[in-house]
C-alpha positions as CSV (number, residue, x, y, z in Angstrom):
1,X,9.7,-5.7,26.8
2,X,6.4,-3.3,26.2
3,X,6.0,0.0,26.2
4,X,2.8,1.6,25.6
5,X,3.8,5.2,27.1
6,X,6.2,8.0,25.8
7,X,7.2,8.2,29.5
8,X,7.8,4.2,29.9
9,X,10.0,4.1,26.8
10,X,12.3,7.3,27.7
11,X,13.2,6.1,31.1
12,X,14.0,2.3,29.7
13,X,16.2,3.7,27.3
14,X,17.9,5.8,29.9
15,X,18.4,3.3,31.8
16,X,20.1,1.1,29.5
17,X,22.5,3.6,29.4
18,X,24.3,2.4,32.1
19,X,25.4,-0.4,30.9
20,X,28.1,1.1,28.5
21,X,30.6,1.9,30.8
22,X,31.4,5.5,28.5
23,X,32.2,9.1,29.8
24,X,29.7,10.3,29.6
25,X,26.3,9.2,28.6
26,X,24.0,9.4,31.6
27,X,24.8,9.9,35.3
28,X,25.6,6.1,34.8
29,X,27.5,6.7,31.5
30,X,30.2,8.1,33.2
31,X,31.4,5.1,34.4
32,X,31.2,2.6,37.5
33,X,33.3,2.0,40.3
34,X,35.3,-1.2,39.1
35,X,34.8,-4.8,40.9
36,X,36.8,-7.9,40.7
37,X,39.2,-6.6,38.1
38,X,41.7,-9.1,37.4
39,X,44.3,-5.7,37.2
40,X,46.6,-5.1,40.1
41,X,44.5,-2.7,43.2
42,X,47.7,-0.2,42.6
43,X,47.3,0.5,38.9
44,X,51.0,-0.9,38.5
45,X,52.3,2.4,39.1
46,X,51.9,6.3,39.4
47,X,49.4,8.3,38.9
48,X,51.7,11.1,37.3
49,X,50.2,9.4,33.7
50,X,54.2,8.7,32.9
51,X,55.7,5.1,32.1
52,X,55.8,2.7,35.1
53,X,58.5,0.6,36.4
54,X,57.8,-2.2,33.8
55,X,57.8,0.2,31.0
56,X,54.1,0.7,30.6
57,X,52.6,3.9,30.2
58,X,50.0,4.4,32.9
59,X,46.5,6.4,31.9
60,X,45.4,9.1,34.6
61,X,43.6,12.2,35.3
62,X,45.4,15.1,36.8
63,X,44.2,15.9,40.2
64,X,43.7,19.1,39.7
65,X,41.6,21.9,38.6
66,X,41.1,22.2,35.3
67,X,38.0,23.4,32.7
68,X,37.6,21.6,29.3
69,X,35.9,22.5,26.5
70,X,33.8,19.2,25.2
71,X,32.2,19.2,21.6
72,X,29.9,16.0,21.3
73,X,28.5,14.3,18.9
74,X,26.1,11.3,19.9
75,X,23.4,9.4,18.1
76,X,21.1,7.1,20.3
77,X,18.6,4.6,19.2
78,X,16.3,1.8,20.9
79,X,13.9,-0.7,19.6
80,X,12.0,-3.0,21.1
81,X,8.0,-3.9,21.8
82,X,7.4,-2.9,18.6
83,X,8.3,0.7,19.6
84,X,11.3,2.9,18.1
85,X,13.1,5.6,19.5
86,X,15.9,7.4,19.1
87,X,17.8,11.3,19.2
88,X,20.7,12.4,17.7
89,X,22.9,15.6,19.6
90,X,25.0,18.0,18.3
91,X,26.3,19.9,21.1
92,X,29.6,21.9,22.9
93,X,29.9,21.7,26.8
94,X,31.9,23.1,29.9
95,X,33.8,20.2,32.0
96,X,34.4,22.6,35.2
97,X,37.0,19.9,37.1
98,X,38.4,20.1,40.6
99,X,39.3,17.9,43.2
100,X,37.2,16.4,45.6
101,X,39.2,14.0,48.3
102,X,41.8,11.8,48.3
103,X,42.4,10.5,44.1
104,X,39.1,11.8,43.5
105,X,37.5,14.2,41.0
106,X,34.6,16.3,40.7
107,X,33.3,17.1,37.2
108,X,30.5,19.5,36.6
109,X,29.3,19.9,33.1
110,X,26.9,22.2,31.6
111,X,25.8,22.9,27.9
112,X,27.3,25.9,26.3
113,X,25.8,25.4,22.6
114,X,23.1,23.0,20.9
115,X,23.9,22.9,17.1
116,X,21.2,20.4,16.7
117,X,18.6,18.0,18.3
118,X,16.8,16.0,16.7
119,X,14.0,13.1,19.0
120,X,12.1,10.4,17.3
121,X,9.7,7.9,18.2
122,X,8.9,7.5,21.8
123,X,11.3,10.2,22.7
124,X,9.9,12.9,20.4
125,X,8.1,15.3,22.3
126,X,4.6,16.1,22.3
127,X,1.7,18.7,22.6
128,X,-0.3,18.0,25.6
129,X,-3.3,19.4,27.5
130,X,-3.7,21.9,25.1
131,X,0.0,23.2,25.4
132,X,2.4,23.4,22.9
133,X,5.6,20.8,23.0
134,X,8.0,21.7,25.0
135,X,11.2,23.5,23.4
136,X,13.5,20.2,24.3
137,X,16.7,22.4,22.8
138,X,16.2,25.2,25.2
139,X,15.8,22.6,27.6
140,X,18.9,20.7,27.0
141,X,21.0,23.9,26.7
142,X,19.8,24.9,30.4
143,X,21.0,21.5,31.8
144,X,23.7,21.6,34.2
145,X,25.3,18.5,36.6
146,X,28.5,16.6,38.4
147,X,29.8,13.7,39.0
148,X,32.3,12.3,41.2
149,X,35.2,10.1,40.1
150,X,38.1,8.4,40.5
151,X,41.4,9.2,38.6
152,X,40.4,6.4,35.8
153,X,37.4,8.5,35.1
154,X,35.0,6.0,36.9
155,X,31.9,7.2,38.8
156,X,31.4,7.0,42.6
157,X,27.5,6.3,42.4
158,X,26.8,7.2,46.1
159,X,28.8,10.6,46.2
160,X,27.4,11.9,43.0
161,X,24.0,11.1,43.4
162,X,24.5,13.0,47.0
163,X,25.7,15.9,45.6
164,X,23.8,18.9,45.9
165,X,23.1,20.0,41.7
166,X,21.5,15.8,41.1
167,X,18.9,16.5,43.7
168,X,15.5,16.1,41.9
169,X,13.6,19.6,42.0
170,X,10.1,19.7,43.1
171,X,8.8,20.9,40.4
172,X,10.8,19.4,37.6
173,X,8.9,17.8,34.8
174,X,9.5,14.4,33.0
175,X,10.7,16.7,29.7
176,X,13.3,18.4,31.9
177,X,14.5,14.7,33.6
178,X,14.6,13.5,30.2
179,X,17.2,16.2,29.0
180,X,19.5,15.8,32.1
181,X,20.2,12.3,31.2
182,X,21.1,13.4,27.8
183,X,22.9,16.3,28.5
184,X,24.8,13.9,30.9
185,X,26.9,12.7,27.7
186,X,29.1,14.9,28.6
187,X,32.0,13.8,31.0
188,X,35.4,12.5,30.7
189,X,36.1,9.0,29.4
190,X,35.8,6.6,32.0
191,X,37.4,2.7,32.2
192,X,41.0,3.7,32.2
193,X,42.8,0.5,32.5
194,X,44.8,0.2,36.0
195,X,47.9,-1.3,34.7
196,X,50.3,1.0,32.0
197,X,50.2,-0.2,28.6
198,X,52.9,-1.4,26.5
199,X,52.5,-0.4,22.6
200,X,51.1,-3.4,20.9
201,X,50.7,-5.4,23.6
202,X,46.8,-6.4,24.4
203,X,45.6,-6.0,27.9
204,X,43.1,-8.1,29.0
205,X,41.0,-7.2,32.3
206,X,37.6,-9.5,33.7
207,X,35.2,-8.2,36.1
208,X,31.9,-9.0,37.3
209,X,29.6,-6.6,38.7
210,X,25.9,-5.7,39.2
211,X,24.5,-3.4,36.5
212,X,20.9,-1.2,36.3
213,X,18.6,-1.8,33.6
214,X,14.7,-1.5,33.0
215,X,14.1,1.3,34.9
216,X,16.3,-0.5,38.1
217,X,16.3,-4.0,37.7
218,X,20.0,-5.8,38.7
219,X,21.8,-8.0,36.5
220,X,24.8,-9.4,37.0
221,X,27.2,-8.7,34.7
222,X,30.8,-10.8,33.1
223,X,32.5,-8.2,31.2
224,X,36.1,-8.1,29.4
225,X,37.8,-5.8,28.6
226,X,41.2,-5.4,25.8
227,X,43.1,-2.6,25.6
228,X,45.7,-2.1,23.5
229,X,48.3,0.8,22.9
230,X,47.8,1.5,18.8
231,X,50.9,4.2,19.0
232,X,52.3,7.5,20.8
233,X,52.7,10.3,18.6
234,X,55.9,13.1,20.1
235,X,55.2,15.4,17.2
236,X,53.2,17.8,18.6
237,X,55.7,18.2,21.9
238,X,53.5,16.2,24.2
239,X,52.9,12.3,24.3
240,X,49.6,12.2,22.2
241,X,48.7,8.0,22.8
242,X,46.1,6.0,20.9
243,X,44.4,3.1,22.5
244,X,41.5,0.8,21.3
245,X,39.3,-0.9,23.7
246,X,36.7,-3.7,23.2
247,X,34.6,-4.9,25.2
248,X,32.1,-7.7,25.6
249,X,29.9,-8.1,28.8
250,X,26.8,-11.1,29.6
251,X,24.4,-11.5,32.1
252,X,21.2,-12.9,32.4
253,X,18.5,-12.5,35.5
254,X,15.3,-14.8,36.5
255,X,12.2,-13.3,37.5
256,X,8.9,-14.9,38.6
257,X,6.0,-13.0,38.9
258,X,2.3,-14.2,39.4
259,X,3.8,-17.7,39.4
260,X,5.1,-17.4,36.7
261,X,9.1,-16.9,35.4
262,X,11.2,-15.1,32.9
263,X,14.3,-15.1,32.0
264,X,15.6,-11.3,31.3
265,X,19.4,-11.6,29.6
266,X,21.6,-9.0,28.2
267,X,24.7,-8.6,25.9
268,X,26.4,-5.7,25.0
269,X,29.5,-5.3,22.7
270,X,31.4,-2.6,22.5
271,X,34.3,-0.6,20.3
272,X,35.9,2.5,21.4
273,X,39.4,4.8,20.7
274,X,41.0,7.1,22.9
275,X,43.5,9.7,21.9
276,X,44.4,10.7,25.5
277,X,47.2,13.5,26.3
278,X,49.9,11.7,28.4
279,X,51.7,14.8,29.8
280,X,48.7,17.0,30.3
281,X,46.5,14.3,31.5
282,X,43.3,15.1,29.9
283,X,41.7,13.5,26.9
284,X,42.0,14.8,23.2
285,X,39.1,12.8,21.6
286,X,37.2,9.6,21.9
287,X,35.3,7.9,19.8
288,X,32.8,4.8,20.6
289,X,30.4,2.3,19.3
290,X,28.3,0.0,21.5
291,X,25.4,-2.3,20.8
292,X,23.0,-3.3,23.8
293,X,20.7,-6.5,22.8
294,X,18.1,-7.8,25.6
295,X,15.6,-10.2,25.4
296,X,12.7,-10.7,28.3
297,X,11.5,-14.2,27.3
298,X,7.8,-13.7,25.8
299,X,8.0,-10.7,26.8
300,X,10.4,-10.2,23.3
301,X,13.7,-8.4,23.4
302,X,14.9,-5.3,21.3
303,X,18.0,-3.4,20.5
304,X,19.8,-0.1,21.5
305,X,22.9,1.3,19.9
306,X,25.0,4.4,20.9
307,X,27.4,5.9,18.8
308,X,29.7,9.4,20.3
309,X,32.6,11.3,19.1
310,X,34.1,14.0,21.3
311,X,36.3,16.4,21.2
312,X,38.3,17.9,24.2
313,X,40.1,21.1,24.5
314,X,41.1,23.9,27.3
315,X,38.4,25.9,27.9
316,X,40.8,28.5,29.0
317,X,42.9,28.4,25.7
318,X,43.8,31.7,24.0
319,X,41.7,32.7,21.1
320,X,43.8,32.5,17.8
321,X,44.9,35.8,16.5
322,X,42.3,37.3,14.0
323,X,43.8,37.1,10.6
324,X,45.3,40.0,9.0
C-alpha cells in the first residue's frame, strides 16, 4: 500500500480501525453487528446481566439511561509504504446513554478534557497556504457523536450513521473529520459474548463477516473469539467480573485492475480484559491490545497497532468530601 499524501494516510489508518471490534475506536470501533456466531440467537439467557439457567453469568448493558464518565488512554500507530504514523491520546469523555428501541442503546459521547495529544508522521498536522496548523487539541476537545447499539455493546451501522449529530457538515474540513474519528475512541466496550460465562471455563465463538478497510474496500473476514471468566470479586458489594478475550480474525480479497490482479489479505490479533460491573451493568475498565498486519501483493503491506485503557465511572457520582 502507498501513500504519498497526509490526507491518503489519515483516512487508511482510520479505516483500519474497523477491524478491531473495540468500544470505541472510530464510528466502526464501536463494534459490529454480529453474523454467523456459533453462540445461541438468545444469549442463553436474560438480559438482567445475572447468572442464567446453566449457571453462567450473562454480560449486558442496562437499558436505561445512564451518563458515564470515560478516562482514555489510547496510542495508535501505522506503518506501511514507507510512511509512519501515529498519535497518542490522553483524554476524559461524557457517555450520555439512553435508550433507543426495542434492546437497543443510544450512546452520545463528547470530550470533556484533553490532557495530551501528541500526532506524528502522516498524521501530524501542518501549516498550509500560508496559515498556521490547525490547533488539533481544540479540535478534538470540540468533538461530539452517537452511536447506536445493541445490549452487547455492538454497533448498528445503518442507524448510527443516520443519526442526525454523524451527518457530515458542509463546511467541515479534513482536520476536523480527522478528530471525530479519534475522538470516537470513546464508547462502551463492544463484543459481549451472547452466552453467560462460567469462571474458568473458555468460550469459544466463530463468525464470518464482511469488514471495511482501505478507505472502503470489503474483505471477508473468519474471526474467533475466547472468552473466559478470570474471577468475580463480592468485595466491594457488587459483582466486580474479570474476563479476558482473544481474538484472531483472516481474510484475504482479490483485485484486478488494468488486467492485472492483487491479492490484498489481512490478519489481526487481538488481546483484551474487561472488568465489567455485573449488578450495575456498566463497565469499570478495559484494557486492549491489537495488531493489524496487511499486505497488497507488490503493492507491499504494513503494520498498525492500537493499544487503550479506560476507565469508567458515573458521571453523576457525588464529589468526595473535601478533606478537613
Amino acid at each position: 500500500m502507498t501513500a504519498h499524501r497526509r490526507s491518503s494516510r489519515v483516512s487508511t489508518a482510520l479505516a483500519l480501525l474497523g477491524a478491531f471490534g473495540l468500544a470505541t475506536a472510530t464510528a466502526s470501533l464501536g463494534g459490529c453487528k454480529k453474523s454467523g456466531d456459533s453462540a445461541s440467537p438468545d444469549g442463553g439467557g436474560s438480559s438482567s446481566g445475572g447468572p442464567t439457567a446453566g449457571g453462567g453469568n450473562v454480560l449486558r448493558y442496562k437499558p436505561a439511561a445512564t451518563k458515564l464518565k470515560e478516562n482514555l488512554n489510547v496510542s495508535f500507530s501505522i506503518t506501511g509504504g514507507g510512511q509512519a504514523a501515529s498519535m497518542k491520546a490522553d483524554i476524559t469523555g461524557l457517555l450520555d446513554i439512553s435508550p433507543s428501541g426495542a434492546e437497543r442503546l443510544r450512546v452520545g459521547f463528547s470530550v470533556l478534557e484533553v490532557r495530551a495529544l501528541e500526532l506524528t508522521g502522516g498524521m501530524k498536522p501542518e501549516a498550509k497556504d500560508g496559515k498556521p496548523a490547525p490547533d488539533v487539541k481544540a479540535q478534538l476537545l470540540a468533538t461530539t457523536g452517537a452511536r447506536i447499539i445493541d445490549l452487547l455493546g455492538d454497533t448498528d451501522k445503518a442507524a448510527t450513521k443516520a443519526l442526525p449529530e454523524n451527518q457530515k457538515k458542509p463546511d467541515a474540513k479534513e482536520e476536523d473529520d480527522d478528530m471525530s474519528s479519534f475522538g470516537s475512541f470513546l464508547g462502551l466496550p463492544p463484543e459481549m459474548p451472547k452466552d453467560g460465562l462460567v469462571e474458568g471455563k473458555p468460550l469459544k465463538v466463530s463468525k464470518e463477516e464482511k469488514e471495511n478497510f482501505f478507505g472502503g474496500m470489503e474483505i471477508d473476514m473468519e474471526t474467533e473469539t475466547t472468552y473466559t471468566l478470570v474471577k468475580i470479586d463480592n468485595s466491594s458489594g457488587k459483582r466486580i467480573a474479570d474476563i479476558k478475550i482473544e481474538s484472531e480474525s483472516s481474510g484475504a480479497k482479490e483485485l484486478s485492475q488494468g488486467g492485472k490482479s492483487m491479492m490484498i489479505s489481512v490478519d489481526i490479533a487481538s488481546e483484551s480484559t474487561v472488568t465489567f460491573n455485573l449488578d450495575d451493568q456498566i463497565p469499570v475498565r478495559t484494557h486492549i491490545e491489537s495488531t493489524t498486519s496487511f499486505s497488497a501483493g507488490t503493492e507491499g503491506g504494513g503494520e498498525s497497532r492500537i493499544v487503550m485503557d479506560a476507565s469508567y465511572e458515573p458521571a453523576d457520582a457525588a464529589a468526595p468530601a473535601p478533606a478537613a
